[in-house]
C-alpha positions as CSV (number, residue, x, y, z in Angstrom):
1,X,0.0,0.0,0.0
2,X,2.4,2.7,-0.7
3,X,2.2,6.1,-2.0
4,X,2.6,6.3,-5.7
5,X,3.1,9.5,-7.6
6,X,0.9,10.3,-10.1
7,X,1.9,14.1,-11.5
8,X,4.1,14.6,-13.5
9,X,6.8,17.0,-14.9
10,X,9.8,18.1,-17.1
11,X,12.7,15.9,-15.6
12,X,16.3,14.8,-16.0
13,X,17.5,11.6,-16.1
14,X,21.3,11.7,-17.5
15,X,20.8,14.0,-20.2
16,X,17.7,16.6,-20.1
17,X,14.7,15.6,-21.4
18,X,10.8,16.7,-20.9
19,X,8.3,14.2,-19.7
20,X,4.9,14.8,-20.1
21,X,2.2,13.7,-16.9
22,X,4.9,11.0,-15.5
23,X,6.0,11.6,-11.9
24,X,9.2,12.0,-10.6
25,X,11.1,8.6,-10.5
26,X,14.5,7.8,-9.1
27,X,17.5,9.0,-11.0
28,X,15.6,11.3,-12.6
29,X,17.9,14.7,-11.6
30,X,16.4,18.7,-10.7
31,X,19.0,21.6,-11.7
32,X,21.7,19.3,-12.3
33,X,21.8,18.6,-8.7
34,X,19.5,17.2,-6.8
35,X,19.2,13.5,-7.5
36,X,15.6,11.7,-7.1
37,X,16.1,8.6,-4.2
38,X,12.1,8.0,-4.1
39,X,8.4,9.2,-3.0
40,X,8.0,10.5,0.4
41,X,4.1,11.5,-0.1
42,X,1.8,13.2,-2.3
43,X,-1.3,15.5,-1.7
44,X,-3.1,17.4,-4.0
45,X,-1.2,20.2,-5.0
46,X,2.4,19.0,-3.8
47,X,4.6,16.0,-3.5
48,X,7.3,15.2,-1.4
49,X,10.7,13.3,-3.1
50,X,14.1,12.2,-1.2
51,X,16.9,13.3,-2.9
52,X,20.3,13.0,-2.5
53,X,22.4,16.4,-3.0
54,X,25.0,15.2,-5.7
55,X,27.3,18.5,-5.0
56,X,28.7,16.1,-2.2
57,X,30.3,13.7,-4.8
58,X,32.6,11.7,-2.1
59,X,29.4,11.0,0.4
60,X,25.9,10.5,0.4
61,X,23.9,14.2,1.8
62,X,20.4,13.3,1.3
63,X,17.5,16.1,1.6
64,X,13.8,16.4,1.1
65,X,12.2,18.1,-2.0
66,X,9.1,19.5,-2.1
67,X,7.5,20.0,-5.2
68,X,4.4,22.3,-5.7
69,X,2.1,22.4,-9.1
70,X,1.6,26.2,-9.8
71,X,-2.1,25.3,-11.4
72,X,-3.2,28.8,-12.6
73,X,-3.3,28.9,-16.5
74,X,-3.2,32.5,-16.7
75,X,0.7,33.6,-17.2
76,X,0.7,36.7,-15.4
77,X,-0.9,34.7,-12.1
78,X,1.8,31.8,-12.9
79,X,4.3,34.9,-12.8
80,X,2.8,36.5,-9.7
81,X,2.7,32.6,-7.8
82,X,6.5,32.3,-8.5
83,X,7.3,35.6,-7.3
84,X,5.3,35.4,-4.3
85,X,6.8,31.7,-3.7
86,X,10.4,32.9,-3.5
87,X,9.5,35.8,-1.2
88,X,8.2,33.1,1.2
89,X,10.9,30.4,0.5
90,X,13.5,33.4,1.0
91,X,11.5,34.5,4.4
92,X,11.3,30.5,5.6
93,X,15.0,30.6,4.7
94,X,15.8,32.7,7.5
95,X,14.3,30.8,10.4
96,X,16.6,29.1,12.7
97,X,15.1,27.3,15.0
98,X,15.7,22.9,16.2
99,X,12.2,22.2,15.5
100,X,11.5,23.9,12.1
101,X,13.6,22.3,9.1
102,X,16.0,24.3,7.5
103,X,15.0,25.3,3.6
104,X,18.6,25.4,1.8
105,X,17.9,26.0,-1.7
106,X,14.6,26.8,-3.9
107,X,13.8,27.3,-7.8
108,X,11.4,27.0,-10.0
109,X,10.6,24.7,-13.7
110,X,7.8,24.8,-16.3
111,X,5.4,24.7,-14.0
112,X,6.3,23.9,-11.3
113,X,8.8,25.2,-7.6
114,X,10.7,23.3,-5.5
115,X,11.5,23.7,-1.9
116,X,14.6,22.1,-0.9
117,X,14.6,21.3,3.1
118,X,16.4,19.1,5.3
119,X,15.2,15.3,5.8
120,X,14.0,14.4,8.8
121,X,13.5,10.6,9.8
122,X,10.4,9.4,12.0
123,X,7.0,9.8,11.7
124,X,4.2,12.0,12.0
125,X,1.8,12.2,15.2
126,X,-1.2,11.0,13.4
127,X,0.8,8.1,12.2
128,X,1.9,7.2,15.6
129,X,-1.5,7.6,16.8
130,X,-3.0,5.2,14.4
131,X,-0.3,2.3,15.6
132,X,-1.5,3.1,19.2
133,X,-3.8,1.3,21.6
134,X,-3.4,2.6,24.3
135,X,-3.8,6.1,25.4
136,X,-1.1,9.3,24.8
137,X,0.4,9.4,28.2
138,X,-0.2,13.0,29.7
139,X,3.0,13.7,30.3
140,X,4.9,13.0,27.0
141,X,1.9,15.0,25.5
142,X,3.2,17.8,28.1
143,X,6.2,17.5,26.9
144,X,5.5,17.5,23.4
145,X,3.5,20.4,23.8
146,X,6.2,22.6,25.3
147,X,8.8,22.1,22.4
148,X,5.6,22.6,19.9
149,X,4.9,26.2,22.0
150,X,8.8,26.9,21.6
151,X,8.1,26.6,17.8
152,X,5.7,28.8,17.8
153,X,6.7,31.7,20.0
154,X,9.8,31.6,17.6
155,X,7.3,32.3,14.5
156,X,5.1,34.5,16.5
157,X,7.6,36.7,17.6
158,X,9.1,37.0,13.9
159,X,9.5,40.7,12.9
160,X,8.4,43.0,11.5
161,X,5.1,40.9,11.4
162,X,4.9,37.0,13.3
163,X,4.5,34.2,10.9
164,X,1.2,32.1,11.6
165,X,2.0,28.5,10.5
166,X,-2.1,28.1,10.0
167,X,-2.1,24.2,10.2
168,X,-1.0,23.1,13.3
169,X,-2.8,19.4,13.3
170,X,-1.2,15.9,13.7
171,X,-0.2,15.3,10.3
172,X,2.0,18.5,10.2
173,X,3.9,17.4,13.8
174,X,6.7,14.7,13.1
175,X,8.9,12.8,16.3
176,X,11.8,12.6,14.5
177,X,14.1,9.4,15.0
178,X,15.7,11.1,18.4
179,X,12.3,11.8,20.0
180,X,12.5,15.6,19.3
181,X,9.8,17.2,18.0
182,X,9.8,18.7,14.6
183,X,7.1,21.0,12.8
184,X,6.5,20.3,8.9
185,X,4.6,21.5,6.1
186,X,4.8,25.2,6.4
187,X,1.8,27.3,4.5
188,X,4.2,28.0,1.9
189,X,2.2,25.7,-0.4
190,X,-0.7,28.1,0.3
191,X,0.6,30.1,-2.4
192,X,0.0,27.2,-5.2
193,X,-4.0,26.6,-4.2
194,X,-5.4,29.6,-4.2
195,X,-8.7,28.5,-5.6
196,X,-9.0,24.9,-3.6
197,X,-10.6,24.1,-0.5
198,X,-9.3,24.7,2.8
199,X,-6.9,27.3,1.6
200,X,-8.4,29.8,3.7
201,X,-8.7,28.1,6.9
202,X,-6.5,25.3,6.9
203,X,-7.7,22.0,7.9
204,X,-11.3,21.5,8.9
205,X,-11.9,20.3,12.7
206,X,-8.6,22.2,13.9
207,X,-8.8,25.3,12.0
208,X,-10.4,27.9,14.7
209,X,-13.7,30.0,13.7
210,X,-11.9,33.3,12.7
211,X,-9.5,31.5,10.2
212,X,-12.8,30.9,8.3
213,X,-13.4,34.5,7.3
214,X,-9.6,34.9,6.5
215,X,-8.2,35.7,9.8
216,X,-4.9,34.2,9.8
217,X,-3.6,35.6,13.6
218,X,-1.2,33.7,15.9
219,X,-4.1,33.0,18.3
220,X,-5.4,30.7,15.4
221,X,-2.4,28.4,16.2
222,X,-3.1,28.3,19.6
223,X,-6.9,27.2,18.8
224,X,-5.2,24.7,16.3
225,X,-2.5,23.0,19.0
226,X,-5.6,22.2,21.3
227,X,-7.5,20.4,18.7
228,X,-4.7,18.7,18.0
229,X,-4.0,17.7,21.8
230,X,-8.1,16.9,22.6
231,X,-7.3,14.5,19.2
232,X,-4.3,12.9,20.6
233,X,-5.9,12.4,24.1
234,X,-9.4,11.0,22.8
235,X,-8.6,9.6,20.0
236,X,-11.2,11.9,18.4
237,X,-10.7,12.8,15.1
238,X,-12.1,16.6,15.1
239,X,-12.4,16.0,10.7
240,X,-15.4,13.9,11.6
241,X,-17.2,15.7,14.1
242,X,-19.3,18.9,14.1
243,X,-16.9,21.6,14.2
244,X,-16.1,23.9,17.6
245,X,-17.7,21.1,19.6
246,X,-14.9,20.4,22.2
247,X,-17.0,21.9,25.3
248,X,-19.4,19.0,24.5
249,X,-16.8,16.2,24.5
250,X,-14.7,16.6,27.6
251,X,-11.7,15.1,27.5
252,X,-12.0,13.3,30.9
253,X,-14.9,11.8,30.0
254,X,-13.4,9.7,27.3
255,X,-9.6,9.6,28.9
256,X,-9.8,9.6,32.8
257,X,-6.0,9.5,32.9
258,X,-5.9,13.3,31.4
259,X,-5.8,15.7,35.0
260,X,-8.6,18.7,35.5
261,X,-5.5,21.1,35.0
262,X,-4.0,19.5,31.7
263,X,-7.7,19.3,30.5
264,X,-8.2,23.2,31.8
265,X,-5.0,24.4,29.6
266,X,-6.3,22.7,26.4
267,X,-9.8,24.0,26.6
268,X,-8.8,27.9,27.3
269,X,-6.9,27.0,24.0
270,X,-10.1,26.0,22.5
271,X,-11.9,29.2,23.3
272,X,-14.1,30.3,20.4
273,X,-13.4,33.8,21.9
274,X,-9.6,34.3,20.5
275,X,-9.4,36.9,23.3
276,X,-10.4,33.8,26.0
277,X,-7.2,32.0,24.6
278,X,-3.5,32.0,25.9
279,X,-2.4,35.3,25.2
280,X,0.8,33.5,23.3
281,X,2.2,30.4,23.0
282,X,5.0,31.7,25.6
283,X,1.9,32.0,28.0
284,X,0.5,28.5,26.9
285,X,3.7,26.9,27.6
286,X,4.7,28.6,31.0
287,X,1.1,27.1,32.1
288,X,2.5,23.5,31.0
289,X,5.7,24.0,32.8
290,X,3.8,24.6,35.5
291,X,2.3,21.0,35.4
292,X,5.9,19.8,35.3
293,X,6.6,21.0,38.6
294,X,6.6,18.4,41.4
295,X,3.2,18.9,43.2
296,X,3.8,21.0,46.6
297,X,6.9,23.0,44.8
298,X,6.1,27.0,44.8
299,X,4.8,28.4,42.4
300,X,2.7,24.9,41.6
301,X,-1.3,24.4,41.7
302,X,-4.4,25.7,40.6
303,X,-3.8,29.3,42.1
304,X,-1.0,29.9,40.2
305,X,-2.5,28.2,36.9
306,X,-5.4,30.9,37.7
307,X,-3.2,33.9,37.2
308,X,-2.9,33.1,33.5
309,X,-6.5,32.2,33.2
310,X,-6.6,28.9,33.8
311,X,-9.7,27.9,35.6
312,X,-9.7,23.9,37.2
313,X,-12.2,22.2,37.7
314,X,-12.8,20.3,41.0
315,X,-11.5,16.6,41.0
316,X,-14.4,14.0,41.7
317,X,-14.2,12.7,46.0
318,X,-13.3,9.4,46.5
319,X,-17.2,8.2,46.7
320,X,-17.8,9.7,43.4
321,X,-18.5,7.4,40.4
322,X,-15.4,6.3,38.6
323,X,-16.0,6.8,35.0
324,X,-14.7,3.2,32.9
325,X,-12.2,3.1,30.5
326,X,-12.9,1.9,27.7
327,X,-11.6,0.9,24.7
328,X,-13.0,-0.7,21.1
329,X,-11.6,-4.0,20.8
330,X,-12.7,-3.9,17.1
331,X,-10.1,-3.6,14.6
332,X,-9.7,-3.0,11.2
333,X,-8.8,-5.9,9.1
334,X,-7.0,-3.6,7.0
335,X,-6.3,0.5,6.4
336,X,-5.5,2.4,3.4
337,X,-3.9,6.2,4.0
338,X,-5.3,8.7,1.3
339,X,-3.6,12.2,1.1
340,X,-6.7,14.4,2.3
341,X,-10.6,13.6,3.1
342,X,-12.4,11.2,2.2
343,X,-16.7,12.1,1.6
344,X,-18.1,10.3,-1.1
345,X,-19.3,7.2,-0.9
346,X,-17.3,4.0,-1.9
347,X,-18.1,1.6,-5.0
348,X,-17.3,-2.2,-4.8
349,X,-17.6,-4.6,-7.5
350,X,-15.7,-7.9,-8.2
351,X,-13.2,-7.4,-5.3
352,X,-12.2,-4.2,-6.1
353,X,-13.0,-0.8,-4.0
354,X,-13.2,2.5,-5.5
355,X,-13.1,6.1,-3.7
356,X,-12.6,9.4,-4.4
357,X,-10.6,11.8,-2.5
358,X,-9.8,15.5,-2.0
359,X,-6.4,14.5,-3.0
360,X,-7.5,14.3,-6.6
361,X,-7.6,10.9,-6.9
362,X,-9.8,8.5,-7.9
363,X,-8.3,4.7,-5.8
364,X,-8.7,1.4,-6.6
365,X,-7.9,-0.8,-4.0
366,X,-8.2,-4.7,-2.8
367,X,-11.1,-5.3,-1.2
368,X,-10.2,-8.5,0.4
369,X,-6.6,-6.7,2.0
370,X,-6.6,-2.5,0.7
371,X,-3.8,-3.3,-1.3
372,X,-3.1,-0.6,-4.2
373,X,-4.3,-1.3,-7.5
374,X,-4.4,2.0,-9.3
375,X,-5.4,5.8,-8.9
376,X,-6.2,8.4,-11.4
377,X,-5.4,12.0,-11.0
378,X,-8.1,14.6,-12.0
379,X,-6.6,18.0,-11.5
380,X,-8.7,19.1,-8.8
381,X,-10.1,17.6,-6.0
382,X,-12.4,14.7,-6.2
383,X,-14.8,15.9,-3.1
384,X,-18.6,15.1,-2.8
385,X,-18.9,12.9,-6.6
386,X,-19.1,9.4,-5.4
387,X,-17.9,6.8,-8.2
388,X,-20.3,4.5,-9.9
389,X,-19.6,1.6,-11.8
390,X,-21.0,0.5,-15.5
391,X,-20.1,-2.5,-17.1
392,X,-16.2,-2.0,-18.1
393,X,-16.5,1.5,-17.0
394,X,-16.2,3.8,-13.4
395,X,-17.9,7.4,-13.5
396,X,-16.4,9.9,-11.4
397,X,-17.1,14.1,-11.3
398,X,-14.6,16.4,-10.1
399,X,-14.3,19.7,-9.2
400,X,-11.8,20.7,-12.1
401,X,-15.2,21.0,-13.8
402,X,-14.7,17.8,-15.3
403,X,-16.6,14.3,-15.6
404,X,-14.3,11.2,-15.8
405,X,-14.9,7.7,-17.7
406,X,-12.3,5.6,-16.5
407,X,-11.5,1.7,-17.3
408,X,-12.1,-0.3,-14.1
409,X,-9.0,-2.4,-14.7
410,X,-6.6,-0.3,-15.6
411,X,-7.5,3.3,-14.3
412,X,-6.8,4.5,-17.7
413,X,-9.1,7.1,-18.9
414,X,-11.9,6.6,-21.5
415,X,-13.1,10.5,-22.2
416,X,-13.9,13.3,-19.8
417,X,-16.3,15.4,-20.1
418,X,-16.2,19.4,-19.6
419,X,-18.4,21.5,-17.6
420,X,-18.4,25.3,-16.5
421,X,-18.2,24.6,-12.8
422,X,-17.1,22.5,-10.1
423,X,-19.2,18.5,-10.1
424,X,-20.3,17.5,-6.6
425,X,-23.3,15.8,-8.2
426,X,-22.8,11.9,-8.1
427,X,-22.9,10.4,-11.2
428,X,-25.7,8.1,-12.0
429,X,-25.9,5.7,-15.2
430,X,-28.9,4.1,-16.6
431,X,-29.7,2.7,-20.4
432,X,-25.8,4.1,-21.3
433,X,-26.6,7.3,-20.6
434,X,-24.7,9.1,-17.6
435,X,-26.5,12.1,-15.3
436,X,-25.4,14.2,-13.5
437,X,-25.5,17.9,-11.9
438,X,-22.9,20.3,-11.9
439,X,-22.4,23.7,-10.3
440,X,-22.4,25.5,-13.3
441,X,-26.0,25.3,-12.9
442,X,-26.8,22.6,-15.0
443,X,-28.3,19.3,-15.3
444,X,-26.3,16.8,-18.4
445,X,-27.2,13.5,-19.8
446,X,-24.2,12.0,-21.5
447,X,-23.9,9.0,-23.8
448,X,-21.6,6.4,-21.6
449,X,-19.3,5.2,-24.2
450,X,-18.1,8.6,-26.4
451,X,-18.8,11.1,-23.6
452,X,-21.1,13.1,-26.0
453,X,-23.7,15.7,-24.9
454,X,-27.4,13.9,-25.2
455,X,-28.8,16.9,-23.5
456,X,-28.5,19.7,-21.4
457,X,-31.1,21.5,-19.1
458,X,-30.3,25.0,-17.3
459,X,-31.2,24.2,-13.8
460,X,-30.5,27.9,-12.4
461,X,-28.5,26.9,-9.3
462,X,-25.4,24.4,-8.5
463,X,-26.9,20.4,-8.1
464,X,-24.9,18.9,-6.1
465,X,-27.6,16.2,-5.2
466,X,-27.7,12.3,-7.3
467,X,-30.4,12.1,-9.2
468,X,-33.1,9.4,-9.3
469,X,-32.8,7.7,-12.6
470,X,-36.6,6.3,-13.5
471,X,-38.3,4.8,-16.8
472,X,-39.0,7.7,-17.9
473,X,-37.9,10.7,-15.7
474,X,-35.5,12.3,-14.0
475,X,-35.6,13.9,-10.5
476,X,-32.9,16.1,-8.3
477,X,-32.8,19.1,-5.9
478,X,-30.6,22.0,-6.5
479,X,-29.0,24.1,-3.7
480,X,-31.3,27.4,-5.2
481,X,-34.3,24.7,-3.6
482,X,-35.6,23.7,-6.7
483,X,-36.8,19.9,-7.2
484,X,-37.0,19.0,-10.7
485,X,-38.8,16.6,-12.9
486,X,-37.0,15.9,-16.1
487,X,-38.0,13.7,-19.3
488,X,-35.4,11.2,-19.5
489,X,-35.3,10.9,-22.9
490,X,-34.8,14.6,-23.7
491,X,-34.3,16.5,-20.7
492,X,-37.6,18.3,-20.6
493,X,-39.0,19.8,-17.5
494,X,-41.7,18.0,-16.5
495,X,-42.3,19.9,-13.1
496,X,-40.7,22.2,-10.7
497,X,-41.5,22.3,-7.2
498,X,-39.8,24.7,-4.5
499,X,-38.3,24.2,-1.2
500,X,-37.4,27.7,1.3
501,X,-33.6,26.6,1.0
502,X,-31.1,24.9,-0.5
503,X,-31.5,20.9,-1.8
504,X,-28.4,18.6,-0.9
505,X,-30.7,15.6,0.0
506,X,-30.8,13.4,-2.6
507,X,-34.0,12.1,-3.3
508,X,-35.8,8.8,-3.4
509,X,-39.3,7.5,-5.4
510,X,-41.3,4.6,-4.0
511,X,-44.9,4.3,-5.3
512,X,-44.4,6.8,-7.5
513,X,-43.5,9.2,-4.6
514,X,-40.7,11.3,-4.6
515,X,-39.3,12.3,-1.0
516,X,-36.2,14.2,-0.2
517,X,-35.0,16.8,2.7
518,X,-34.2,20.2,2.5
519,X,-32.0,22.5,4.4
520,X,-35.1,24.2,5.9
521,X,-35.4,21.4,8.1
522,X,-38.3,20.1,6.3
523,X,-39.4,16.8,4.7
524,X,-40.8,17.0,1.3
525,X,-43.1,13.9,-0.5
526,X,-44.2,15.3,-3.6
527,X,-46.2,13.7,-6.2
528,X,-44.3,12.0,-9.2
């Protein structure tokens, strides 16, 4: 199950020479220099090589390379990305601190820019959190903690503005092989997605409110560090769970081991108030020093914890109810790590599972073991379009605009299909025609095998719902609350009905019945 590059680039490999959609391979060479070992990892706008530096002729000096797509067509954005890359990469040049990795050279080919950083060995906390069973230990997580605040201060108090690192989250905190703590994947890739989700406010679950209307501030990392500790603790992934919901899942409650005063710390860092937080991570980290401190030391308890805002809570007496530990004792019989979120809805057929992911890729994968089979790269993320399989054939919409027709063996691509917008719709086929919605504002039926236009019908909002595929008609919501009644065999609107908000319920017909939900919390059965 290992991560396999899919993008590709102009590369070197002895002598110059451009390769068209091929990733990276080893021996392939960047700038006369920088010699490809192999594939660290691969997300949807960047992938990460090892690379040995071949200026050291007489020993091996391996480094990491990061490698980020600039995806704008438009040559005077592709100009303005490059520009604003090497001010950052200059900027992150300057940093000297033992947790953040050093950046030693940069440049920029066709279309693509390279960071070149040191190479740290280990592994990331969310990796070492999926290989435990039993809980974090409160005092490594103190630990950790402290040198992750040291990080951060440095950036913060970076002049002549601080530097917000605006993803602090498991993924993006390695333990390198000496135990040290080391912070990766700065924003600098930021700069490459302007357009893609989560650009704005980081990752989703430990991204604090603010950071979604913009507000990049160095509070935000503070808000970020205790998602990622109440994570860590539980074992509750914050991605899957309404967000800014801490307050209703104490920590105790799932991990009696965590103290009133450790559990106090994280949720002032939680506040939804920025101005309720830590004033800055030197603050937040003087607090955990505190919980160092043998107990009855000066300077040591709640009273001093107080003075920077930290209010404990009482411990339970000794006839209070103990609250059980308890862990799941069901286990996975096998896992498969993806490069971002998963949220469409898996196809399975003849052994084989596919699923798209906002990664850009469309996996195929064993379903007996989760062993790699293939993936295809759209060139955008593949985000709410679930894949549905026809005969030979697997459907999948994207939001590059595009719909995919991909061979189920061989992941090669059949056709695509263009739209004007974004396709969250799921893709449904029926009599070897394909329908689907896309946010363009449009409704398509598509002939399965050449990916030709049967028809197209102007819906007058984004559909992001998967239609029901009948006899003869056709029905969907769109997000302007419109629920439609096509002709199947020409598109034709049958009949319109209107909800008070949007449609992202897909409906269902029983009895000739059509039902689906709206976002105006209401129920809708509506005559076919």
């Amino acid at each position: 199950m290992g991560r396999l590059t899919t993008r590709q680039l102009a590369s070197k490999r002895g002598r110059q020479r451009k390769v068209h959609r091929a990733g990276l391979q080893p021996g392939d060479t960047l700038q006369d220099r920088y010699q490809i070992v192999g594939n660290l990892g691969a997300g949807g706008f960047s992938s990460v090589y090892q690379a040995r530096d071949m200026r050291f002729a007489n020993v091996t000096k391996l480094c990491a390379i990061k490698e980020m797509v600039i995806s704008t067509p438009d040559p005077k954005m592709r100009e303005l990305t490059i520009k604003t890359f090497e001010r950052e990469a200059s900027m992150l040049a300057t940093l000297d601190h033992p947790a953040i990795p050093k950046i030693t050279d940069y440049f920029s080919e066709s279309d693509r820019s390279y960071l070149v950083l040191d190479l740290i060995r280990g592994k990331d906390l969310e990796q070492w959190l999926e290989e435990q069973y039993d809980y974090l230990d409160q005092d490594l997580a103190i630990e950790w903690t402290i040198q992750v605040c040291d990080a951060l201060a440095y950036l913060h108090e970076q002049k002549p503005k601080p530097i917000v690192f605006r993803d602090v989250k498991p993924s993006n905190i390695m333990l390198d092989q000496h135990g040290r703590i080391r912070l990766i994947d700065f924003g600098i890739a930021k700069v490459f997605e302007m357009d893609s989700k989560g650009t704005m406010i980081g990752t989703e679950g430990y991204s604090p409110p603010e950071q979604y209307r913009g507000q990049a501030e160095p509070a935000g990392d503070i808000y970020a560090l205790g998602a990622t500790l109440h994570h860590l603790l539980t074992k509750q992934d914050p991605r899957l769970e309404p967000p800014f919901t801490f307050t209703e899942r104490p920590i105790a409650k799932e991990n009696p081991y965590v103290t009133p005063a450790f559990e106090a710390i994280i949720m002032r860092c939680l506040a939804y108030d920025p101005k309720e937080r830590f004033a800055d991570a030197r603050e937040l980290q003087k607090a955990l020093e505190l919980l160092q401190q043998p107990v009855g030391m000066p300077g040591n308890g709640t009273d001093t914890l107080a003075s920077l805002g930290v209010v404990v809570a009482e411990e339970a007496g000794p006839d209070a109810p103990q609250t059980k530990v308890s862990s799941s004792k069901v286990q996975p019989l096998w896992k498969f790590k993806c490069e971002d979120e998963i949220r469409g809805k898996a196809a399975v057929e003849n052994n084989t599972v596919y699923v798209g992911a906002y990664d850009n890729n469309l996996y195929a994968l064993r379903a007996d073991s989760g062993d790699f089979i293939w993936k295809f790269p759209a060139t955008d993320s593949i985000g709410g379009s679930s894949p549905f399989i026809y005969e030979d054939d697997v459907f999948i919409g994207s939001a590059d605009n595009y719909l995919y027709s991909i061979q189920k063996r061989t992941g090669r691509q059949n056709w695509r299909f263009g739209t004007e917008g974004s396709i969250y719709s799921s893709p449904v086929v029926a009599y070897d025609h394909v329908f689907f919605g896309s946010d363009d504002g449009n409704f398509y039926a598509v002939n399965v095998k050449h990916g030709r236009r049967i028809w197209q019908t102007k819906a007058y909002a984004p559909v992001r719902t998967t239609a029901f595929v009948g006899d003869e008609w056709v029905f969907f919501g769109t997000e302007g609350g419109y629920i439609f009644c096509l002709e199947m065999a020409s598109g034709k609107v049958v009949w319109q009905a209107q909800a008070k908000r949007g449609l992202l319920s897909s409906p269902a017909v029983v009895d000739e019945i059509v039902f689906l939900g709206s976002l105006d919390a209401i129920v809708y059965a509506l005559d076919a």
